[in-house]
HTML snippet that shows the backbone in 3Dmol.js (N, CA, C, O; Angstrom):
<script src="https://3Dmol.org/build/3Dmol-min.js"></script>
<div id="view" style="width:600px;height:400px;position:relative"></div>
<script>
const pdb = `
ATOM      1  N   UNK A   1      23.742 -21.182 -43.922  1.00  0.00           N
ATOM      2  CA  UNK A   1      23.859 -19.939 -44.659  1.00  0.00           C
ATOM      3  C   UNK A   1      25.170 -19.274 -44.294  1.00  0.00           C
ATOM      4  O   UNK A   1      25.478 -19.247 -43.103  1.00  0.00           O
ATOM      5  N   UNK A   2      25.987 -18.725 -45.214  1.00  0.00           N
ATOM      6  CA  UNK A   2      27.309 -18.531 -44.714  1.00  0.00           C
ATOM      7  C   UNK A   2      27.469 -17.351 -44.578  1.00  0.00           C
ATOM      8  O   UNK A   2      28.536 -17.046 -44.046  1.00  0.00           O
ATOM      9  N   UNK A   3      26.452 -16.107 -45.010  1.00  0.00           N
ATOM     10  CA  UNK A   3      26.344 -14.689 -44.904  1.00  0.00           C
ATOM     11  C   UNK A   3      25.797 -14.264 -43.764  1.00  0.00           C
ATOM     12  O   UNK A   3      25.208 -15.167 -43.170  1.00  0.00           O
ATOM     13  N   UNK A   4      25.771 -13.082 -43.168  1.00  0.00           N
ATOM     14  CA  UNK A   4      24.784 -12.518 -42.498  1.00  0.00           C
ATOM     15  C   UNK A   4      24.738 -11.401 -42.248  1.00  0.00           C
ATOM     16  O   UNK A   4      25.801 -10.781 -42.239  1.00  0.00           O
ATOM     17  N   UNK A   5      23.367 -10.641 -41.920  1.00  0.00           N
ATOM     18  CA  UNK A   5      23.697  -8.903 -41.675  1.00  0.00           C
ATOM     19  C   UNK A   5      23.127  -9.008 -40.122  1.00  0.00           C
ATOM     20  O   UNK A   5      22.417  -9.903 -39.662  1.00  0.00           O
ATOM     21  N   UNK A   6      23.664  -7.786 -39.422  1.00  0.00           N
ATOM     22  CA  UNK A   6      22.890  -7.611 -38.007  1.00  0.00           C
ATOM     23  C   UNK A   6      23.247  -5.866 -38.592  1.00  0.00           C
ATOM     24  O   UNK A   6      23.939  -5.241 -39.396  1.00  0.00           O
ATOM     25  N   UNK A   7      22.194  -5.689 -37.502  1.00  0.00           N
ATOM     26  CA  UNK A   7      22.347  -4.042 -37.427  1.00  0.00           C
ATOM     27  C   UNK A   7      21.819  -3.459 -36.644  1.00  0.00           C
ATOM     28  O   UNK A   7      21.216  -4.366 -36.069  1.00  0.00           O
ATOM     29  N   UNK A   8      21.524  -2.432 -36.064  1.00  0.00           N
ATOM     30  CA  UNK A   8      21.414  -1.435 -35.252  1.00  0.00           C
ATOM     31  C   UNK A   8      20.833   0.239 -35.291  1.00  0.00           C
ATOM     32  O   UNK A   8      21.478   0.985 -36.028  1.00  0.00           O
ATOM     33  N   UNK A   9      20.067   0.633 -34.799  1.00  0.00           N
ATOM     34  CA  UNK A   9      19.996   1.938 -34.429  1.00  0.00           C
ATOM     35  C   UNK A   9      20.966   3.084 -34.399  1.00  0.00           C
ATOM     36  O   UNK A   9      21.453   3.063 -33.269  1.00  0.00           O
ATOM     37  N   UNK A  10      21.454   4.016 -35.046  1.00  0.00           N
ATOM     38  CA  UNK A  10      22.767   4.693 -34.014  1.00  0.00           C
ATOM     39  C   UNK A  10      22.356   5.197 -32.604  1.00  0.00           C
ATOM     40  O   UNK A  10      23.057   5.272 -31.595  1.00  0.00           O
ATOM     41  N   UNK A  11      21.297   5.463 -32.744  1.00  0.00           N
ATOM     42  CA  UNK A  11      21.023   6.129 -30.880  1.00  0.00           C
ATOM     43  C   UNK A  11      21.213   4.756 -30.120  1.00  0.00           C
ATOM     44  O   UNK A  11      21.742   4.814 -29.010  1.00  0.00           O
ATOM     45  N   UNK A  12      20.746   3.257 -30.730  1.00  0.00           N
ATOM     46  CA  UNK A  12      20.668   2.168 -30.122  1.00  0.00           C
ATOM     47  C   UNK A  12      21.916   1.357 -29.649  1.00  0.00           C
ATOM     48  O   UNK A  12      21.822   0.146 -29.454  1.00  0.00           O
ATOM     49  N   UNK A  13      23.045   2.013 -29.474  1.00  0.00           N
ATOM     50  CA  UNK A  13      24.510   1.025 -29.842  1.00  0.00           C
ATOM     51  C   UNK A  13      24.244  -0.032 -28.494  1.00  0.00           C
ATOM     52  O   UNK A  13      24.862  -1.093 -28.564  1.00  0.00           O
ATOM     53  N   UNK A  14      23.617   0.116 -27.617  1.00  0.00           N
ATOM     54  CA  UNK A  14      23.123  -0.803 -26.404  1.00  0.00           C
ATOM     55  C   UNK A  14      22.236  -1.933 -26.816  1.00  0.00           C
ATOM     56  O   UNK A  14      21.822  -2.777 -26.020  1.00  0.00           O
ATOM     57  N   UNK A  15      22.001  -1.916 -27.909  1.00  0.00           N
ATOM     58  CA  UNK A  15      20.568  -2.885 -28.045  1.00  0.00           C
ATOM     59  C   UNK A  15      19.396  -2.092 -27.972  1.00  0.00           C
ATOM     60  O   UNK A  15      19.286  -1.038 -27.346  1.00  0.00           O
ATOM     61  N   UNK A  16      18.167  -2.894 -28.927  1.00  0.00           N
ATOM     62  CA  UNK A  16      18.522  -4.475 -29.567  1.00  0.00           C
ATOM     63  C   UNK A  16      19.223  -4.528 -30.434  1.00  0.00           C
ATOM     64  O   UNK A  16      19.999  -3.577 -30.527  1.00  0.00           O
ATOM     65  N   UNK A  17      19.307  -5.497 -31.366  1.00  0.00           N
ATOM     66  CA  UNK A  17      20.050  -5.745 -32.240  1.00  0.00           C
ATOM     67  C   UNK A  17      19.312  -6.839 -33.127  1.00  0.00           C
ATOM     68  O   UNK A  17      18.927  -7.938 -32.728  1.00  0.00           O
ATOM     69  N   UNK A  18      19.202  -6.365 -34.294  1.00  0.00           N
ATOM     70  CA  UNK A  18      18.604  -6.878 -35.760  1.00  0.00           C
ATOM     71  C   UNK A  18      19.344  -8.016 -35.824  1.00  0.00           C
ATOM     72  O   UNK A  18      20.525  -7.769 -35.581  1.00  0.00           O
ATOM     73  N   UNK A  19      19.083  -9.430 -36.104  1.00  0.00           N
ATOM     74  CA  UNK A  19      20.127 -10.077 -36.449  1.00  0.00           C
ATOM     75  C   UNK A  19      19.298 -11.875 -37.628  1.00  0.00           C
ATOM     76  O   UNK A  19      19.620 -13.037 -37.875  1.00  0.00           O
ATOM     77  N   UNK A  20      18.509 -11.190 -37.842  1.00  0.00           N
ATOM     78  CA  UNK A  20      18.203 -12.035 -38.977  1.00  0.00           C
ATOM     79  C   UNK A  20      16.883 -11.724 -39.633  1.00  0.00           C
ATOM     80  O   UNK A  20      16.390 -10.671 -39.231  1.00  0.00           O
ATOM     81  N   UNK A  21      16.339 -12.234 -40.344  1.00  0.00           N
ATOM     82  CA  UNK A  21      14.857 -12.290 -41.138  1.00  0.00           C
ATOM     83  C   UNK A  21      14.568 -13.779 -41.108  1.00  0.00           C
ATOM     84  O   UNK A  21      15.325 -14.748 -41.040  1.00  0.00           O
ATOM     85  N   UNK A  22      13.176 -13.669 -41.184  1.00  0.00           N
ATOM     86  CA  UNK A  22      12.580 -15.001 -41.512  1.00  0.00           C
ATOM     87  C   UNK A  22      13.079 -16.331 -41.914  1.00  0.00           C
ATOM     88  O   UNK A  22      12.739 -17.452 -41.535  1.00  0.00           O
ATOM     89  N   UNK A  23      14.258 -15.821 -43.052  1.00  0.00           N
ATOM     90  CA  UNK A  23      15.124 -17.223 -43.628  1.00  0.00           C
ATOM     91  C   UNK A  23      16.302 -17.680 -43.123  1.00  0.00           C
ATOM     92  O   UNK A  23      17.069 -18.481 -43.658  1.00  0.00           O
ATOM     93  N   UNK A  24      16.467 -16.878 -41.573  1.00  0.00           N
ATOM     94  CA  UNK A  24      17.337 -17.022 -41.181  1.00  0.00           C
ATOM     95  C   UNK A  24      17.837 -18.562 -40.796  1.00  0.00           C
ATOM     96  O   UNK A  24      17.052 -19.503 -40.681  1.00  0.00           O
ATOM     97  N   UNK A  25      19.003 -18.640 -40.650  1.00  0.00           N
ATOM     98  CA  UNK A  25      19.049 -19.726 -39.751  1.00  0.00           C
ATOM     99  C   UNK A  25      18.788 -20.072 -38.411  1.00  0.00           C
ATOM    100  O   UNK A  25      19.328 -19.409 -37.525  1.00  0.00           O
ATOM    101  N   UNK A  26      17.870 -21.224 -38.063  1.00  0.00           N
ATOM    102  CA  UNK A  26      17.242 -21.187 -36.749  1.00  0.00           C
ATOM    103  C   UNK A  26      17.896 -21.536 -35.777  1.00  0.00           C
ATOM    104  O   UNK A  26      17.855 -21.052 -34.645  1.00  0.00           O
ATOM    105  N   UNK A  27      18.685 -22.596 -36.253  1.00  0.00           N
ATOM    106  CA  UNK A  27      20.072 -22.699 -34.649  1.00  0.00           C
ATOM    107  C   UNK A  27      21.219 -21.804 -34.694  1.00  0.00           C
ATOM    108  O   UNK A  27      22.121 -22.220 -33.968  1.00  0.00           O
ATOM    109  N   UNK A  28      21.600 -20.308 -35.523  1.00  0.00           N
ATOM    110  CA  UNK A  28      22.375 -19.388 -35.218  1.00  0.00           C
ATOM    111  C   UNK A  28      21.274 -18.357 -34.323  1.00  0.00           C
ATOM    112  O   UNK A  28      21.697 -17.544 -33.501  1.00  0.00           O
ATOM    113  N   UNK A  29      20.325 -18.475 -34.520  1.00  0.00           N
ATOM    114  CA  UNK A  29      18.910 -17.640 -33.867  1.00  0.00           C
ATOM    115  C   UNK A  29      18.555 -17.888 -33.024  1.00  0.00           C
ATOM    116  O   UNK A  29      18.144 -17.031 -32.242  1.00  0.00           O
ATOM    117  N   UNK A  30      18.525 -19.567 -32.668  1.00  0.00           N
ATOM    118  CA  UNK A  30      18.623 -20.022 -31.324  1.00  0.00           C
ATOM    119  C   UNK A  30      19.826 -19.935 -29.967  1.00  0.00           C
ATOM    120  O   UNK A  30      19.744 -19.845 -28.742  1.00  0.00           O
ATOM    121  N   UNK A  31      20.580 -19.993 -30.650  1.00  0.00           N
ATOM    122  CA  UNK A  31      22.113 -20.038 -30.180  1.00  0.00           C
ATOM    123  C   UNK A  31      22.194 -18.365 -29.409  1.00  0.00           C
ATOM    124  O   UNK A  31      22.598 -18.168 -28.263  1.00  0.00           O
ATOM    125  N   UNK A  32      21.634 -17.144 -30.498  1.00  0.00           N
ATOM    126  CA  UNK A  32      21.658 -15.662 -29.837  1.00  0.00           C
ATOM    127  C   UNK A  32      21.085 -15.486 -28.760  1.00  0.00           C
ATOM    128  O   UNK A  32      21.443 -14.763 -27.831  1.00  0.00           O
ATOM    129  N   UNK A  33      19.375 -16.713 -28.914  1.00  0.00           N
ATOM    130  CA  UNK A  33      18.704 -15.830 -27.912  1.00  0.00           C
ATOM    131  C   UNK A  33      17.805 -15.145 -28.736  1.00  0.00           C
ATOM    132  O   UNK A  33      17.066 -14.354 -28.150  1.00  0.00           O
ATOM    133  N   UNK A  34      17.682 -15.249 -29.944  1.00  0.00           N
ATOM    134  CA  UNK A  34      16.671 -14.520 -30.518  1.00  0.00           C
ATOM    135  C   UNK A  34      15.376 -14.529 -30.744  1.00  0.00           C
ATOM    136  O   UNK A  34      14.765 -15.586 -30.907  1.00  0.00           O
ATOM    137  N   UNK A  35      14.727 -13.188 -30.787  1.00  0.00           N
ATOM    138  CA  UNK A  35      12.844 -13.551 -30.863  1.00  0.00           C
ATOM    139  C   UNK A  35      12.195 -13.276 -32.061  1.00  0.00           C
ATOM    140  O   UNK A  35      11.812 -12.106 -32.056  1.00  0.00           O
ATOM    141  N   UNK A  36      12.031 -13.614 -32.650  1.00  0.00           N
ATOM    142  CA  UNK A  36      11.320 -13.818 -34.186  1.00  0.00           C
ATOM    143  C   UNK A  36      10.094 -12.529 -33.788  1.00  0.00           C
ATOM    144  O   UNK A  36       9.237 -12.755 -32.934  1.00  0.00           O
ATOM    145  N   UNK A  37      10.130 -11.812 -34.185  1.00  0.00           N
ATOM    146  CA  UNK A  37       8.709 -10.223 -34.491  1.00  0.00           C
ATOM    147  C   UNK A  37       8.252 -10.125 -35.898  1.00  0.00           C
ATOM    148  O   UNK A  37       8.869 -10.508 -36.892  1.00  0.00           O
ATOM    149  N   UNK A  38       7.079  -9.555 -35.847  1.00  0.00           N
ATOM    150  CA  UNK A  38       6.247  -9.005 -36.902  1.00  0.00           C
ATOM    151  C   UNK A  38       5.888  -7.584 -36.860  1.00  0.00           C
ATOM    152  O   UNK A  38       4.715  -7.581 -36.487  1.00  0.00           O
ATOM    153  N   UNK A  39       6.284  -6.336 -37.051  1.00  0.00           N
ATOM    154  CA  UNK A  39       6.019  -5.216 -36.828  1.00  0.00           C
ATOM    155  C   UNK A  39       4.691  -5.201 -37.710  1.00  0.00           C
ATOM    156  O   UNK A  39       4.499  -5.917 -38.693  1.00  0.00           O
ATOM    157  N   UNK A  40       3.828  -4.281 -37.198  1.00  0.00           N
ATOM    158  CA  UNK A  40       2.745  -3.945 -37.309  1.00  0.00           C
ATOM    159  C   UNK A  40       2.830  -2.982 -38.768  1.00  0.00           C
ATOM    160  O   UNK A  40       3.243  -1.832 -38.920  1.00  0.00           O
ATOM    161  N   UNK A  41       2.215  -4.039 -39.833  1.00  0.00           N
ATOM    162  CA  UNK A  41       2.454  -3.241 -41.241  1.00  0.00           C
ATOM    163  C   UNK A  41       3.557  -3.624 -41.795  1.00  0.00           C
ATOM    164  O   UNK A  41       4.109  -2.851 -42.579  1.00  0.00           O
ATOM    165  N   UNK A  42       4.092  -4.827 -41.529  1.00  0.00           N
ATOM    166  CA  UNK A  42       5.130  -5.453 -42.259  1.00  0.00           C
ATOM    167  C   UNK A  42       4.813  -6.598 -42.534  1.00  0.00           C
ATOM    168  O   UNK A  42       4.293  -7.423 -41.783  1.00  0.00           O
ATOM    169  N   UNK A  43       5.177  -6.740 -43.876  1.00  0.00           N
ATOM    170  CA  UNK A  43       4.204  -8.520 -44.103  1.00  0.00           C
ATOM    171  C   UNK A  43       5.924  -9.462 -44.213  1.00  0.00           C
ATOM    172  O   UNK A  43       6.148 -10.228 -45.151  1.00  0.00           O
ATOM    173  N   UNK A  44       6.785  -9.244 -43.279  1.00  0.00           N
ATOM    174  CA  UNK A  44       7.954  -9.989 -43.073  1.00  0.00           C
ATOM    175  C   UNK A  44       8.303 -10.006 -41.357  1.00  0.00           C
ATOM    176  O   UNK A  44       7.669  -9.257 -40.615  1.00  0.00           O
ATOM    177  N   UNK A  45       9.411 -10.969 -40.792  1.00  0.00           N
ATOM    178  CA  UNK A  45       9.195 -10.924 -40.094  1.00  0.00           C
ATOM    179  C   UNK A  45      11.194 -11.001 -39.782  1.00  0.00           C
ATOM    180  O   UNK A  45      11.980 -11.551 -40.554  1.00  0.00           O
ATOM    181  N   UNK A  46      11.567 -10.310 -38.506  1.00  0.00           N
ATOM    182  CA  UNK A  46      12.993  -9.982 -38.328  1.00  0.00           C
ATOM    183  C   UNK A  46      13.022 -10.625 -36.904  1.00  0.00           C
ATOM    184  O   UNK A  46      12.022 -10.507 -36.197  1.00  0.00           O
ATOM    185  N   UNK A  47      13.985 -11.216 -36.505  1.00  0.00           N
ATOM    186  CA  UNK A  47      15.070 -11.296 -35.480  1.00  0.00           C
ATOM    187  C   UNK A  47      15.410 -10.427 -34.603  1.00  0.00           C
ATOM    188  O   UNK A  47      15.682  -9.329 -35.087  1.00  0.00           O
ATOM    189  N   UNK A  48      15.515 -10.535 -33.233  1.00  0.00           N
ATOM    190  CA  UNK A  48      16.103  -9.264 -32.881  1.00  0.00           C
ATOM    191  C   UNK A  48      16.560 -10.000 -31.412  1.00  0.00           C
ATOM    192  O   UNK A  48      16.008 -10.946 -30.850  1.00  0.00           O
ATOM    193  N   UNK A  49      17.696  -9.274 -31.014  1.00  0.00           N
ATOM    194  CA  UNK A  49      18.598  -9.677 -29.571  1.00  0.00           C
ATOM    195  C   UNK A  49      18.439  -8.035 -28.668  1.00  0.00           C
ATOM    196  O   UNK A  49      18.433  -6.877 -29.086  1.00  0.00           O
ATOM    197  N   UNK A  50      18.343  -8.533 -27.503  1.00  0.00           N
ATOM    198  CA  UNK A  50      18.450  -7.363 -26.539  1.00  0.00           C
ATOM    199  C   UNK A  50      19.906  -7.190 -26.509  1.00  0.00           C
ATOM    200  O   UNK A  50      20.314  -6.029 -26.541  1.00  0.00           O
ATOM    201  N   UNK A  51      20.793  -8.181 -26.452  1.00  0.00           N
ATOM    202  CA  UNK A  51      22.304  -7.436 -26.557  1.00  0.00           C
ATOM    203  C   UNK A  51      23.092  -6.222 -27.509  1.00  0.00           C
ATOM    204  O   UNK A  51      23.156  -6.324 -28.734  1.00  0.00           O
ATOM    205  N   UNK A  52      23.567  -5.277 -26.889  1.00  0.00           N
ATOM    206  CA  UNK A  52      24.379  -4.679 -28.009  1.00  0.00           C
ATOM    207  C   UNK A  52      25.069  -5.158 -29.226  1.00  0.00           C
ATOM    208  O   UNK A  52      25.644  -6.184 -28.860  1.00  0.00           O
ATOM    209  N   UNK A  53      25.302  -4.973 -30.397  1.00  0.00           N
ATOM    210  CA  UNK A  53      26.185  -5.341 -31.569  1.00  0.00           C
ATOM    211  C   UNK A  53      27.734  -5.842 -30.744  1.00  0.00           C
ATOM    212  O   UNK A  53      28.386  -6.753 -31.253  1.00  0.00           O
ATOM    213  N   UNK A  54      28.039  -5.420 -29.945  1.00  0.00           N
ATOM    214  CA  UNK A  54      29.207  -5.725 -30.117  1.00  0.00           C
ATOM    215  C   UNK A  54      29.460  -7.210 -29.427  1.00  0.00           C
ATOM    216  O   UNK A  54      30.446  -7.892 -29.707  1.00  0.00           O
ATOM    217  N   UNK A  55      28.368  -7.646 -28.426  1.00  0.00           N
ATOM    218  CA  UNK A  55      28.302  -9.011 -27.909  1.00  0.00           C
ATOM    219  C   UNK A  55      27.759  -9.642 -28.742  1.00  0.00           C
ATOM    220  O   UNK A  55      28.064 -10.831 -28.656  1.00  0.00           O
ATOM    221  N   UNK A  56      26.998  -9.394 -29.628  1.00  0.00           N
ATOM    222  CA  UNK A  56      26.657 -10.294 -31.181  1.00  0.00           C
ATOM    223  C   UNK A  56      27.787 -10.490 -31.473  1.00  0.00           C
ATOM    224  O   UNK A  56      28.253 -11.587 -31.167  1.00  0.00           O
ATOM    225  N   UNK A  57      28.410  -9.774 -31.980  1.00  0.00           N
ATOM    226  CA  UNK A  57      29.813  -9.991 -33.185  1.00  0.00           C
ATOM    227  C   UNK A  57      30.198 -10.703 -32.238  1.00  0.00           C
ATOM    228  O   UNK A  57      30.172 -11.842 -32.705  1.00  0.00           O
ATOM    229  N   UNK A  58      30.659 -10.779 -30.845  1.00  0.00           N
ATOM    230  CA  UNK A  58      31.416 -11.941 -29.955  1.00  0.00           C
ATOM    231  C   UNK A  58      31.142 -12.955 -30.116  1.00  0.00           C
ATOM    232  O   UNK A  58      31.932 -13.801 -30.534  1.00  0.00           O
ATOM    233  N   UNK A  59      29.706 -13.214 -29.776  1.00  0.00           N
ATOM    234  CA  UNK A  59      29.038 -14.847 -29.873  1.00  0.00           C
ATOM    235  C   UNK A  59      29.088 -15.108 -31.471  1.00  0.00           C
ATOM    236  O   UNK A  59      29.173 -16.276 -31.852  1.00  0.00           O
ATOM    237  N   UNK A  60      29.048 -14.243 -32.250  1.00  0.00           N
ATOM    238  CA  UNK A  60      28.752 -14.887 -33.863  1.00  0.00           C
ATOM    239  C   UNK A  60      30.691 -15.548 -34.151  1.00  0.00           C
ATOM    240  O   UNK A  60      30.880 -16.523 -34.880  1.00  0.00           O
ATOM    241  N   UNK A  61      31.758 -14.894 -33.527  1.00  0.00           N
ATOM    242  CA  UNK A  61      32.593 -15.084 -33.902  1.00  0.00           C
ATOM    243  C   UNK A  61      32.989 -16.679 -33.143  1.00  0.00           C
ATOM    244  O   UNK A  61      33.648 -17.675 -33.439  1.00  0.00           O
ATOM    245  N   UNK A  62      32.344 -16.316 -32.283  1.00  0.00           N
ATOM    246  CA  UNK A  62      32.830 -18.161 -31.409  1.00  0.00           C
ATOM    247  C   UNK A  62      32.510 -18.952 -32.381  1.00  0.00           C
ATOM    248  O   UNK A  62      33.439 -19.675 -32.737  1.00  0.00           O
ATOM    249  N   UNK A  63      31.162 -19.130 -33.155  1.00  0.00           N
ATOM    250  CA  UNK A  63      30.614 -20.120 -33.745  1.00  0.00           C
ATOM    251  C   UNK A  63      31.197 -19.514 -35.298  1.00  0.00           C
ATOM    252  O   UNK A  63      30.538 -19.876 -36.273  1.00  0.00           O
ATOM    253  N   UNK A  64      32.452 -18.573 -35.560  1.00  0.00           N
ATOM    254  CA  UNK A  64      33.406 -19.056 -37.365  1.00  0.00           C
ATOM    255  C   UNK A  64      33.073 -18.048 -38.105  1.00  0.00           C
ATOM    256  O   UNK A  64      33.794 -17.733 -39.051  1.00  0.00           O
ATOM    257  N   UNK A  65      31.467 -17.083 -37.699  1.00  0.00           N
ATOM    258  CA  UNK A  65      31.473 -15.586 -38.531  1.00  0.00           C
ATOM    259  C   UNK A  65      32.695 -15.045 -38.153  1.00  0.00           C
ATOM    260  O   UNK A  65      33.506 -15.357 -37.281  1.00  0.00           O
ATOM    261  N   UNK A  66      32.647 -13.940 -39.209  1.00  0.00           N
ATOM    262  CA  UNK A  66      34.348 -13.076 -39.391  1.00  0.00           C
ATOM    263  C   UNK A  66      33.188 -11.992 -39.835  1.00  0.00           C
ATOM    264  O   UNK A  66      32.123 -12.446 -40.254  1.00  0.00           O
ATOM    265  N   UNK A  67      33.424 -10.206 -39.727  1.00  0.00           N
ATOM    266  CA  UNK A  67      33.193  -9.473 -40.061  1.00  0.00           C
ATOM    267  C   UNK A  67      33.952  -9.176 -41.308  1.00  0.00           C
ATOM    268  O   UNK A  67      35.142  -8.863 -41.344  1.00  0.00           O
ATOM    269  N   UNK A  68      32.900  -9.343 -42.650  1.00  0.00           N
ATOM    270  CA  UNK A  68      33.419  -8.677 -43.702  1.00  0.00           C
ATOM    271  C   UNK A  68      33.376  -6.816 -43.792  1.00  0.00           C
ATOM    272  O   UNK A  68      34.391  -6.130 -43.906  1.00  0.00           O
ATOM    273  N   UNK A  69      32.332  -6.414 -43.730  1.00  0.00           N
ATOM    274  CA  UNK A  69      32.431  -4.927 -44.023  1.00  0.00           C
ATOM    275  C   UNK A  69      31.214  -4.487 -42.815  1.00  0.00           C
ATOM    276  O   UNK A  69      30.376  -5.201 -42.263  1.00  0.00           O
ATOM    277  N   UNK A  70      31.531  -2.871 -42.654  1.00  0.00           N
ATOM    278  CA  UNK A  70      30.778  -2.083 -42.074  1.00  0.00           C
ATOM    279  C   UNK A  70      30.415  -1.150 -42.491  1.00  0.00           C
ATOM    280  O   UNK A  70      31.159  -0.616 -43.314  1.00  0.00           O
ATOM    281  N   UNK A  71      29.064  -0.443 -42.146  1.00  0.00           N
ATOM    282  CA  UNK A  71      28.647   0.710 -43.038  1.00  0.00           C
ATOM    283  C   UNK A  71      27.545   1.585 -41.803  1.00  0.00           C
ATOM    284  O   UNK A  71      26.950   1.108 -40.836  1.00  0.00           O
ATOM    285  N   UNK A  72      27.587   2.901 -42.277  1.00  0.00           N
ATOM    286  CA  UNK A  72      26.035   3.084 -41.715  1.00  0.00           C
ATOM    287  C   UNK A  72      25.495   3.584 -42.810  1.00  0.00           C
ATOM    288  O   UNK A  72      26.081   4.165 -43.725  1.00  0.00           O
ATOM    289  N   UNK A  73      23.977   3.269 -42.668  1.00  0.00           N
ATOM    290  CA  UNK A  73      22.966   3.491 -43.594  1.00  0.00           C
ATOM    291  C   UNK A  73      21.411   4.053 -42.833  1.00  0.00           C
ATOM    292  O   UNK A  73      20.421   3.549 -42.301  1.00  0.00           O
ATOM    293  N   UNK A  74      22.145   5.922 -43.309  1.00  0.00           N
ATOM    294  CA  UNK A  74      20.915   6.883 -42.749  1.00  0.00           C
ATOM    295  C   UNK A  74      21.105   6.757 -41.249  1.00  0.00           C
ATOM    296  O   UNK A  74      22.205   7.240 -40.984  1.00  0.00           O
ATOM    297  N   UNK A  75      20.591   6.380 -40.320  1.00  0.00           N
ATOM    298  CA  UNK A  75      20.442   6.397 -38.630  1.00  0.00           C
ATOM    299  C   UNK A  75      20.670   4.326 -38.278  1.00  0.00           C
ATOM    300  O   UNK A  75      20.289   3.780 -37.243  1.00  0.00           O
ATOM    301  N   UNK A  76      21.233   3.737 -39.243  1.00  0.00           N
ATOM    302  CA  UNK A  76      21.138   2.389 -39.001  1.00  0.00           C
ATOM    303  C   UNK A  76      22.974   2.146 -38.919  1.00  0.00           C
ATOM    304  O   UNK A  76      23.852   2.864 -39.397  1.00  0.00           O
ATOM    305  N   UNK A  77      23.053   1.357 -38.431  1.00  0.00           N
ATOM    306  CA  UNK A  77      24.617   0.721 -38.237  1.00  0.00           C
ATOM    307  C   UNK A  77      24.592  -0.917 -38.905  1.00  0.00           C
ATOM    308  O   UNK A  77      24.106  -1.919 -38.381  1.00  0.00           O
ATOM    309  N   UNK A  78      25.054  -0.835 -39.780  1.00  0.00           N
ATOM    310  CA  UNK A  78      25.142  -2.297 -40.274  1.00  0.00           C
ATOM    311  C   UNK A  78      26.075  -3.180 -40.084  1.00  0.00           C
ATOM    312  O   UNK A  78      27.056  -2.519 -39.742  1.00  0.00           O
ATOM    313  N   UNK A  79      26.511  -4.890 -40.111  1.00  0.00           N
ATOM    314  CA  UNK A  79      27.672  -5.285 -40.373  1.00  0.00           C
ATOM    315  C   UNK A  79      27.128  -6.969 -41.451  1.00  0.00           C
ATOM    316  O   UNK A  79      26.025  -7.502 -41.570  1.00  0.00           O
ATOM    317  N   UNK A  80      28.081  -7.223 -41.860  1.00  0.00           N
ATOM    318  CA  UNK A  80      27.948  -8.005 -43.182  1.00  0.00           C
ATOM    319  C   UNK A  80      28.980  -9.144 -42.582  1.00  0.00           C
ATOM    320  O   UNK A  80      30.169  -8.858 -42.441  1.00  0.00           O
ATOM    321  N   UNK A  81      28.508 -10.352 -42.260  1.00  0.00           N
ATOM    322  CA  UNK A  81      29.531 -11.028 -41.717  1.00  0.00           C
ATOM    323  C   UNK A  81      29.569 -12.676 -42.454  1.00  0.00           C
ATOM    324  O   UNK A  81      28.528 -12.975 -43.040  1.00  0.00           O
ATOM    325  N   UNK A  82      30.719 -13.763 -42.455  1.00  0.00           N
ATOM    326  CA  UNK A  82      30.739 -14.453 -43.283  1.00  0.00           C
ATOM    327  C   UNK A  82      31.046 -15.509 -42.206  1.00  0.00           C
ATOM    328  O   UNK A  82      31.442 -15.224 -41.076  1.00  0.00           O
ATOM    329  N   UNK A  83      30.756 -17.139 -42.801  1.00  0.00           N
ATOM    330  CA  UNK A  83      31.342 -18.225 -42.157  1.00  0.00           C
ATOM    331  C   UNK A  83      31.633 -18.630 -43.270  1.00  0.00           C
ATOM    332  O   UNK A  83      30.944 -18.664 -44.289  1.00  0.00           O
ATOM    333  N   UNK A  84      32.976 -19.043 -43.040  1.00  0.00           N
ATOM    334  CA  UNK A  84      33.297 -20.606 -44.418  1.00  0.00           C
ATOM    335  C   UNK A  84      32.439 -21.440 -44.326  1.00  0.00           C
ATOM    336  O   UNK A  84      31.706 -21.406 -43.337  1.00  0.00           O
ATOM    337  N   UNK A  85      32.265 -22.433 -45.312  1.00  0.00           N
ATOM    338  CA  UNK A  85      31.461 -23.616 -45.295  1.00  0.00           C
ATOM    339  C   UNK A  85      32.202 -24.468 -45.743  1.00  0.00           C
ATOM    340  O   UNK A  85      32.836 -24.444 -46.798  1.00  0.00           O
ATOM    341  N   UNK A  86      32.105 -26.012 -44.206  1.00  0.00           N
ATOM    342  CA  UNK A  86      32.898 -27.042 -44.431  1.00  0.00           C
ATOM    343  C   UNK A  86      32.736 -27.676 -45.329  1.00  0.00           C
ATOM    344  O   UNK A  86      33.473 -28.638 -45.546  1.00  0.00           O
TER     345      UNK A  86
END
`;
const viewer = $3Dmol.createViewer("view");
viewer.addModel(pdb, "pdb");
viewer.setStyle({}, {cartoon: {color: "spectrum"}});
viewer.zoomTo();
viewer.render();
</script>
């Protein structure tokens, strides 16, 4: 998958950190460290890293993501990030 969003809390800039859904890819998910959850009353299920956003964007960039855009949305911090595909 060559897209991806992670995001964040603003009170949270320490972690965790959102960094996929269900369709994610499982060896970029594996690779974070990530734990697959089900919040209580959600019939989906999200990703999440104890590291801050900004050691995400580090490790996502080793493995060819590039940050396309940033935003916040309401009390959330988003980022939209891309890999080429060989």
């Amino acid at each position: 998958m060559p897209y991806m969003l992670i995001s964040t809390q603003i009170r949270l800039e320490n972690g965790p950190t959102n960094v996929g859904d269900e369709y994610s890819d499982p060896d970029v998910m594996n690779y974070l460290g990530a734990r697959k959850t089900t919040m209580l009353g959600n019939n989906f299920s999200e990703y999440h890293v104890d590291d801050p956003p900004r050691l995400v964007l580090d490790k996502l960039e080793k493995i060819g993501f590039r940050v396309l855009t940033m935003t916040g949305v309401g009390q959330t911090l988003v980022w939209c990030l891309h890999k080429e595909t060989e």
